[in-house]
N, CA, C and O atoms as a Tinker XYZ file with bonds, in Angstrom:
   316  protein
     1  N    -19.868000    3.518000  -38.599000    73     2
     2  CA   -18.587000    3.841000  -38.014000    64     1     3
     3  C    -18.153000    2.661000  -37.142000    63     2     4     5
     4  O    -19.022000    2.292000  -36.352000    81     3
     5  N    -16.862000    1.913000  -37.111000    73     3     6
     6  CA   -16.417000    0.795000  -36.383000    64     5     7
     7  C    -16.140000    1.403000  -35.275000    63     6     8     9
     8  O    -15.765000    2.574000  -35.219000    81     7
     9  N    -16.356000    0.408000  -33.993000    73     7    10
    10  CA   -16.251000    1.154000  -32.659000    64     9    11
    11  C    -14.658000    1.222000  -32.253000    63    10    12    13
    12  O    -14.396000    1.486000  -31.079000    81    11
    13  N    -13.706000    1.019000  -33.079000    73    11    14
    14  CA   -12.524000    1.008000  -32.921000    64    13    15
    15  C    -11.837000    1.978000  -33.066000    63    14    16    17
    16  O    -10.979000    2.319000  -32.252000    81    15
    17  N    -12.202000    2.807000  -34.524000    73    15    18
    18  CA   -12.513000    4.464000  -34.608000    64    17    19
    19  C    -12.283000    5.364000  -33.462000    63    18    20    21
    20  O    -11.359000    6.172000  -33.363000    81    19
    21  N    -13.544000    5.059000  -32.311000    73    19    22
    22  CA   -13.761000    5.659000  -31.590000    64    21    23
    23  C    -12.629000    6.006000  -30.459000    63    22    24    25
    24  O    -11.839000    5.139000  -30.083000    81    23
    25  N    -12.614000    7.062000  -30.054000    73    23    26
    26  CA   -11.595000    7.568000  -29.269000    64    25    27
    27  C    -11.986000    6.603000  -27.702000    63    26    28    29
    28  O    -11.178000    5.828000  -27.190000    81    27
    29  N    -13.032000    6.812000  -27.288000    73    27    30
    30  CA   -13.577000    6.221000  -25.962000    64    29    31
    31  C    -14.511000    5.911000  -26.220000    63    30    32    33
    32  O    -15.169000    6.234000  -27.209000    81    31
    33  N    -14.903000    4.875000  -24.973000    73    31    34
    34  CA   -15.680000    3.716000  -24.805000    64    33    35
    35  C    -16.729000    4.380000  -24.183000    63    34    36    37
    36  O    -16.765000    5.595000  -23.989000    81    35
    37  N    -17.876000    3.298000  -23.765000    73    35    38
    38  CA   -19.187000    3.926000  -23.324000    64    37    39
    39  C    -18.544000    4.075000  -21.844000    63    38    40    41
    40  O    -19.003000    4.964000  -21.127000    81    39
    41  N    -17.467000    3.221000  -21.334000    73    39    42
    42  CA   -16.767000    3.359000  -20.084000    64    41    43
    43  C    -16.498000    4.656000  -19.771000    63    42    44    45
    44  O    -17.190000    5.352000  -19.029000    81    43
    45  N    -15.231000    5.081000  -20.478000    73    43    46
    46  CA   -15.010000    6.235000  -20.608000    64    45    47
    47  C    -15.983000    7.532000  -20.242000    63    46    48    49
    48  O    -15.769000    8.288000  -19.294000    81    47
    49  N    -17.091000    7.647000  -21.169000    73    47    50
    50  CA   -17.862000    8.745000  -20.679000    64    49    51
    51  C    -19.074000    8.185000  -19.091000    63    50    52    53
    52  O    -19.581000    8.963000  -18.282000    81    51
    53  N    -19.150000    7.360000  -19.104000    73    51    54
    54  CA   -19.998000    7.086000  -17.618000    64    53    55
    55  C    -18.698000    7.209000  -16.308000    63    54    56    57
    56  O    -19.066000    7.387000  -15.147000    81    55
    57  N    -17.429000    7.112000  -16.593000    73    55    58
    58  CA   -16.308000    7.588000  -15.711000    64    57    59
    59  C    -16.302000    9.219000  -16.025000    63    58    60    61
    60  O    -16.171000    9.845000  -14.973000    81    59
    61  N    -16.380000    9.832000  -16.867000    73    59    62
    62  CA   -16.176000   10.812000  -17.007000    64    61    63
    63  C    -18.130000   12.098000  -16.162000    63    62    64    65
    64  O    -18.247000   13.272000  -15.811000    81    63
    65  N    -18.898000   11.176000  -16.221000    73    63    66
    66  CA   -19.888000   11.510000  -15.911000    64    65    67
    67  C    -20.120000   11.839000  -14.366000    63    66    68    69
    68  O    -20.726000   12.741000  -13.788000    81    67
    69  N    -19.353000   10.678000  -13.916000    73    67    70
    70  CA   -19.461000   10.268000  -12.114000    64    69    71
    71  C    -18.265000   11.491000  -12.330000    63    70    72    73
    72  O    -18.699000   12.529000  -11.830000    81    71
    73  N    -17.420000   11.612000  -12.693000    73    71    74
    74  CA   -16.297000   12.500000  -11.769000    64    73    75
    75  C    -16.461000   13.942000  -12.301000    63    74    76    77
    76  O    -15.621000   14.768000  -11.942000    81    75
    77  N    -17.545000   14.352000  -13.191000    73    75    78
    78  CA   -18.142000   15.520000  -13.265000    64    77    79
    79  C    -19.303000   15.655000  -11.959000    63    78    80    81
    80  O    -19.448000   16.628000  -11.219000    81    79
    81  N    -19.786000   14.833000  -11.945000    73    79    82
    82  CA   -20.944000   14.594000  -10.242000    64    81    83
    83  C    -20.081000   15.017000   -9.513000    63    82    84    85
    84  O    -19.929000   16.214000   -9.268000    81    83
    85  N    -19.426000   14.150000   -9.085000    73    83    86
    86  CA   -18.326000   14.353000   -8.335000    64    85    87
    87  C    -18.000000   15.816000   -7.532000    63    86    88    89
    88  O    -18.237000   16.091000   -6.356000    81    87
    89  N    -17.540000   16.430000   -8.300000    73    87    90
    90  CA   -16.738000   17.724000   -8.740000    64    89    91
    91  C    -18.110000   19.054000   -8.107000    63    90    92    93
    92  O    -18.067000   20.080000   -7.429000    81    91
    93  N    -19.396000   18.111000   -8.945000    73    91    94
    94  CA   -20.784000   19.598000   -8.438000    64    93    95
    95  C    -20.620000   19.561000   -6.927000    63    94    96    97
    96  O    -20.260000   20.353000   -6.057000    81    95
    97  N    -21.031000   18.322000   -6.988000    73    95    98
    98  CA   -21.131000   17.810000   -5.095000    64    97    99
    99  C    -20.190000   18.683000   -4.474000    63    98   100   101
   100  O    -20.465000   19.693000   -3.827000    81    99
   101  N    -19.212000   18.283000   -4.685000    73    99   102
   102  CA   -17.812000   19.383000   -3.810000    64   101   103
   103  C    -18.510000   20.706000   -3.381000    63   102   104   105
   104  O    -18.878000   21.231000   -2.331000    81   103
   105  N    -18.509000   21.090000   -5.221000    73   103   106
   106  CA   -18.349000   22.568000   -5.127000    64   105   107
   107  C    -19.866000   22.731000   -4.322000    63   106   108   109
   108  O    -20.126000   23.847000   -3.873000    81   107
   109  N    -20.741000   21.759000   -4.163000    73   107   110
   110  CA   -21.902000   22.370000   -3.346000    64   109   111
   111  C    -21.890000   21.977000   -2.064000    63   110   112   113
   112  O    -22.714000   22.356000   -1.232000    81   111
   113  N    -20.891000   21.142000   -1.830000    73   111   114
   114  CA   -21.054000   21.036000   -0.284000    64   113   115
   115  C    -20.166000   22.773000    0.179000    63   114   116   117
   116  O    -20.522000   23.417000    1.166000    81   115
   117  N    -19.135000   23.192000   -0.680000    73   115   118
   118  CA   -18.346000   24.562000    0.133000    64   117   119
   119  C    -19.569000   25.580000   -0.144000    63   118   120   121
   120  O    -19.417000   26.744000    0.227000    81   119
   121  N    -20.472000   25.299000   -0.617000    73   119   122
   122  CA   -21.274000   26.669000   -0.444000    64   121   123
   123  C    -22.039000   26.865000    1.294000    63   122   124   125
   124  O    -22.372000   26.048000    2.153000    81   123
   125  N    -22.078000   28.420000    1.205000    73   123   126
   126  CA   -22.773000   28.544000    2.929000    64   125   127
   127  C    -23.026000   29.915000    2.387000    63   126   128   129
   128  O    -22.979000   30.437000    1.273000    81   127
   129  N    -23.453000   30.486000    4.212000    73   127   130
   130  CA   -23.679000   31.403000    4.498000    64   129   131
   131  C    -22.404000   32.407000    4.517000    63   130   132   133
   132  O    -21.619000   32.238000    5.450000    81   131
   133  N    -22.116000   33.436000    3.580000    73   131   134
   134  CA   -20.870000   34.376000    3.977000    64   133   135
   135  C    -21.009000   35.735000    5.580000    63   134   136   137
   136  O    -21.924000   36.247000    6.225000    81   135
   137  N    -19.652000   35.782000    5.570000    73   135   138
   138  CA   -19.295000   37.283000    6.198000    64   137   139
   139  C    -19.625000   37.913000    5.574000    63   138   140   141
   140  O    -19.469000   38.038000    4.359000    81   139
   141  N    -20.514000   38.806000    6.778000    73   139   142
   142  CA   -20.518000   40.316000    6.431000    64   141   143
   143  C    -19.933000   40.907000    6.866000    63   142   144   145
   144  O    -18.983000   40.343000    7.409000    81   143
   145  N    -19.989000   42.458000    6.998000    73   143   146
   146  CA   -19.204000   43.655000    7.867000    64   145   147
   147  C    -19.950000   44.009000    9.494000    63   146   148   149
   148  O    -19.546000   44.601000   10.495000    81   147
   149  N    -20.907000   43.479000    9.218000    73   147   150
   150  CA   -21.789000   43.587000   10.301000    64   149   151
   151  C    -21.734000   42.023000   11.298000    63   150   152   153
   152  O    -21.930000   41.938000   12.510000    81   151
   153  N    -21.462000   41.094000   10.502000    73   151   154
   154  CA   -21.799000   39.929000   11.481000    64   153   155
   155  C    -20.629000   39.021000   11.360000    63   154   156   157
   156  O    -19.661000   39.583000   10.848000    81   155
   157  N    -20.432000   37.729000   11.697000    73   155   158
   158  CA   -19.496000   37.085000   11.638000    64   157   159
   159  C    -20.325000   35.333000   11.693000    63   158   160   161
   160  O    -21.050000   34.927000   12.602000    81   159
   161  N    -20.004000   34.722000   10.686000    73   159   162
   162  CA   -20.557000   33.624000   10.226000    64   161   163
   163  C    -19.528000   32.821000   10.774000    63   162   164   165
   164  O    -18.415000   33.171000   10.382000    81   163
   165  N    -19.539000   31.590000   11.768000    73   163   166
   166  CA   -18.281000   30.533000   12.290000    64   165   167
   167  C    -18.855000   29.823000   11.307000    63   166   168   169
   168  O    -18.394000   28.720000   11.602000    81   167
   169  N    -19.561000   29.619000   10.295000    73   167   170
   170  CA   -19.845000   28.385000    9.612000    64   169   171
   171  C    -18.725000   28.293000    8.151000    63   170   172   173
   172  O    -18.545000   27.446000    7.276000    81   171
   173  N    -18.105000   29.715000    8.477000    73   171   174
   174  CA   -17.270000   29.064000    7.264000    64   173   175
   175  C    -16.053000   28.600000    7.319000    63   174   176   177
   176  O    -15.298000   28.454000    6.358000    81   175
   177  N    -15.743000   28.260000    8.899000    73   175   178
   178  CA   -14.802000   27.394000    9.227000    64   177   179
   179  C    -15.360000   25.605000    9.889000    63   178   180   181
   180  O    -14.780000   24.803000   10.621000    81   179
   181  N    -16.715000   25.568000    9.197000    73   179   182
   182  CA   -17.018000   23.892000    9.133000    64   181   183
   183  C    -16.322000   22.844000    8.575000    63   182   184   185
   184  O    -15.703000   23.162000    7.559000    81   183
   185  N    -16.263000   22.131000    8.788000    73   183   186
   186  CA   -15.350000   20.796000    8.887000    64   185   187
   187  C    -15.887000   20.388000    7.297000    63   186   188   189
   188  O    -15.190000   19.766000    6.496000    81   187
   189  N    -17.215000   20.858000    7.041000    73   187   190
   190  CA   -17.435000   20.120000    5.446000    64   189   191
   191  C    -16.743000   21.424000    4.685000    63   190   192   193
   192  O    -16.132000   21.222000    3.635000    81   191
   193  N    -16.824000   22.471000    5.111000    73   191   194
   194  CA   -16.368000   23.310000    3.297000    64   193   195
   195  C    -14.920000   23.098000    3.724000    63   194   196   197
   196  O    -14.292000   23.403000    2.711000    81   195
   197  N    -14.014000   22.733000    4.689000    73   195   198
   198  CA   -12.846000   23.055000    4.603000    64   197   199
   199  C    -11.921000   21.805000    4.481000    63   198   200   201
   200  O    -10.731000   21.893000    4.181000    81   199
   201  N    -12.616000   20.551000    4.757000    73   199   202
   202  CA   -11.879000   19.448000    4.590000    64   201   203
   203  C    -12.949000   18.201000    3.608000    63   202   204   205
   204  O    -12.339000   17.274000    3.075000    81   203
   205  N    -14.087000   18.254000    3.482000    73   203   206
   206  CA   -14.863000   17.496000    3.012000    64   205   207
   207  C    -15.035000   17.815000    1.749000    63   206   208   209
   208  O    -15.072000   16.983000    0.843000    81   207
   209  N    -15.165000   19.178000    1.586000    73   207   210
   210  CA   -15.480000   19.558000    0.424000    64   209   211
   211  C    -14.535000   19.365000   -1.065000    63   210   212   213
   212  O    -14.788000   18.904000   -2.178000    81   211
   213  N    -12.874000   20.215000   -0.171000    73   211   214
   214  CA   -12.266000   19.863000   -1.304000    64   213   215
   215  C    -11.604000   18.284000   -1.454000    63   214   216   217
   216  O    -10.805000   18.103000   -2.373000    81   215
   217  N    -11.866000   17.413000   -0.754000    73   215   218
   218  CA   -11.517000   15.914000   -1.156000    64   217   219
   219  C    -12.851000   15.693000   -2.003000    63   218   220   221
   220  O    -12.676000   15.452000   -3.198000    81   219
   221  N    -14.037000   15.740000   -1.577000    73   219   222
   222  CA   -14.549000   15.473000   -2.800000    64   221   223
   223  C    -14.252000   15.382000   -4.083000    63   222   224   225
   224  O    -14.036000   14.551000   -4.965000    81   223
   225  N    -14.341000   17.007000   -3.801000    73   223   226
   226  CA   -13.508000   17.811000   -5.014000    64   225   227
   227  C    -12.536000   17.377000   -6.186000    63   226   228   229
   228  O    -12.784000   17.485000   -7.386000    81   227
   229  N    -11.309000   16.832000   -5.580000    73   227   230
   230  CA   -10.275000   16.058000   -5.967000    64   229   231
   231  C    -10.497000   15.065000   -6.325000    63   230   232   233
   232  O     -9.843000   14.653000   -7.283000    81   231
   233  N    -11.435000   14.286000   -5.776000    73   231   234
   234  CA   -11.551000   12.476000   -6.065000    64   233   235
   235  C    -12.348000   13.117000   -7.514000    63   234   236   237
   236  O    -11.792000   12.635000   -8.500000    81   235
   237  N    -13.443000   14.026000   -7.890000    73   235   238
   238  CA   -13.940000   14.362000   -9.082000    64   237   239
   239  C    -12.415000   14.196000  -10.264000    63   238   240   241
   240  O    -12.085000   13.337000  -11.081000    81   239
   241  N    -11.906000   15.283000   -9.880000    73   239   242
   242  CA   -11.001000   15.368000  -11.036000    64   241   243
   243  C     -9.957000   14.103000  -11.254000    63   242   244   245
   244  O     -9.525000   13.930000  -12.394000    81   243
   245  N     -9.602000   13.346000  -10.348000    73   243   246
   246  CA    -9.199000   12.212000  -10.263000    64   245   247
   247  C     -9.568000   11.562000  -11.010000    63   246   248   249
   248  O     -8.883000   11.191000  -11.963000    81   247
   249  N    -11.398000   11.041000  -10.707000    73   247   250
   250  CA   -12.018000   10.410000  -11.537000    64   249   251
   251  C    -11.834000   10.802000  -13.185000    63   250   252   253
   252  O    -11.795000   10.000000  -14.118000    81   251
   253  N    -11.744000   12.145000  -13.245000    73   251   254
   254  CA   -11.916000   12.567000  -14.845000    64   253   255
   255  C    -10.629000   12.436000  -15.396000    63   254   256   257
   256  O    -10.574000   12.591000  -16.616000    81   255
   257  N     -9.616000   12.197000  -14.826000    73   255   258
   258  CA    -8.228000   12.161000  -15.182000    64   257   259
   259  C     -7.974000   10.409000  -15.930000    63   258   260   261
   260  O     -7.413000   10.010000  -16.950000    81   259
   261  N     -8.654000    9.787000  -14.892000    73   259   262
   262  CA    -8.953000    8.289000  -15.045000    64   261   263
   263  C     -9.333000    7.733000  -16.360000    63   262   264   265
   264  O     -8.873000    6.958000  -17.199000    81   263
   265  N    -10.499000    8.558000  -16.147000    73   263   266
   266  CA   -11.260000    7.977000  -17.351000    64   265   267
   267  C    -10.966000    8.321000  -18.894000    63   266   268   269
   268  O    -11.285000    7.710000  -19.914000    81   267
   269  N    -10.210000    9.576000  -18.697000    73   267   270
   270  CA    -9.628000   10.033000  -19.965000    64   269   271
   271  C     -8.047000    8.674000  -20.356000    63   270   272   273
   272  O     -7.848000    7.937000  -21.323000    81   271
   273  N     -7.464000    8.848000  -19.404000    73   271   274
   274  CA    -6.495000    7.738000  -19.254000    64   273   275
   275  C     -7.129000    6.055000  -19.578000    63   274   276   277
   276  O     -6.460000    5.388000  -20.368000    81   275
   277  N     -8.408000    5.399000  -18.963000    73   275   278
   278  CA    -8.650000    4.361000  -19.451000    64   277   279
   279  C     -8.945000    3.722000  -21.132000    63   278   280   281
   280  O     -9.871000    3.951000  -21.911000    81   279
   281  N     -7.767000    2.876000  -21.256000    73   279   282
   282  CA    -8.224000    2.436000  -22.356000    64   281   283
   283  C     -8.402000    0.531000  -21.958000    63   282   284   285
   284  O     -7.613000   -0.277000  -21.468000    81   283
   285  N     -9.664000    0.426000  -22.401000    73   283   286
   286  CA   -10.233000   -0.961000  -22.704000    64   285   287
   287  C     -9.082000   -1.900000  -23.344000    63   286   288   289
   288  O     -8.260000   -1.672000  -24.231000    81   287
   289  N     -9.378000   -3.221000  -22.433000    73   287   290
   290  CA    -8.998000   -3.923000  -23.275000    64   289   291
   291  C     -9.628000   -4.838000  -24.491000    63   290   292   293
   292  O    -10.724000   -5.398000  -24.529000    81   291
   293  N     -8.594000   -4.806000  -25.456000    73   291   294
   294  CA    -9.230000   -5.378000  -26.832000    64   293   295
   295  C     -8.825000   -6.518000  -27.037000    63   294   296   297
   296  O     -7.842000   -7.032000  -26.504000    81   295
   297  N     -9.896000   -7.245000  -28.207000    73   295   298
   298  CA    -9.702000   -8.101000  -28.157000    64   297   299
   299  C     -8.664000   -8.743000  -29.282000    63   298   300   301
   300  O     -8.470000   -8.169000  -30.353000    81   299
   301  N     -8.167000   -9.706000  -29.010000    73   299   302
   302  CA    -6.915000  -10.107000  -30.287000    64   301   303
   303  C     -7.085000  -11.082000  -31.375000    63   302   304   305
   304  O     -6.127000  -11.618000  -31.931000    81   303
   305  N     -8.411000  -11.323000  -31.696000    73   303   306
   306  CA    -8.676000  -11.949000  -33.098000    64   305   307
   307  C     -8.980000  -11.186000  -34.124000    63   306   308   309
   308  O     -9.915000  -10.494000  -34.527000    81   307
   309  N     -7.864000  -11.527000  -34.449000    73   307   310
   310  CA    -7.736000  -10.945000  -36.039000    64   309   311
   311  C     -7.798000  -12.084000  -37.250000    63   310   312   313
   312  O     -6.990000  -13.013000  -37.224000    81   311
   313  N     -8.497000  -12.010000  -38.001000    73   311   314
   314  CA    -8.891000  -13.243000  -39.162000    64   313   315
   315  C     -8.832000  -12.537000  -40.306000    63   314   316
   316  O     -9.060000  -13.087000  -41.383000    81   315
């Protein structure tokens, strides 16, 4: 198969890899301890699940937006 064929580059999926990382990280930095009915958790107004988390977050899908969007440049000899 000619690599020209190919929809994306090895670029492509190692961009697409980091901004799937990306994206876990987020979603694991907003995880914590929840409310109950009985108690009251201040941790789920921390500075990481409420502002850290979802920029992570975003720069993930960013990244995956990117990389779907990057196309390589080629080269122009043609013989």
């Amino acid at each position: 198969m000619d690599k020209k064929q190919l929809a994306f580059t090895k670029t492509n999926y190692i961009l697409v890899a980091a901004g799937m990382a990306l994206i876990i990280i987020g979603l694991l930095l907003m995880t914590g301890p929840n409310c109950t009915a009985q108690a009251f958790e201040p941790d789920i107004f921390s500075v990481r699940r409420i502002k850290v988390a979802p920029v992570v977050t975003l720069i993930g899908f960013i990244t995956i937006i990117a990389a779907i969007a990057y196309k390589p440049k080629t080269d122009k000899k043609e013989e």
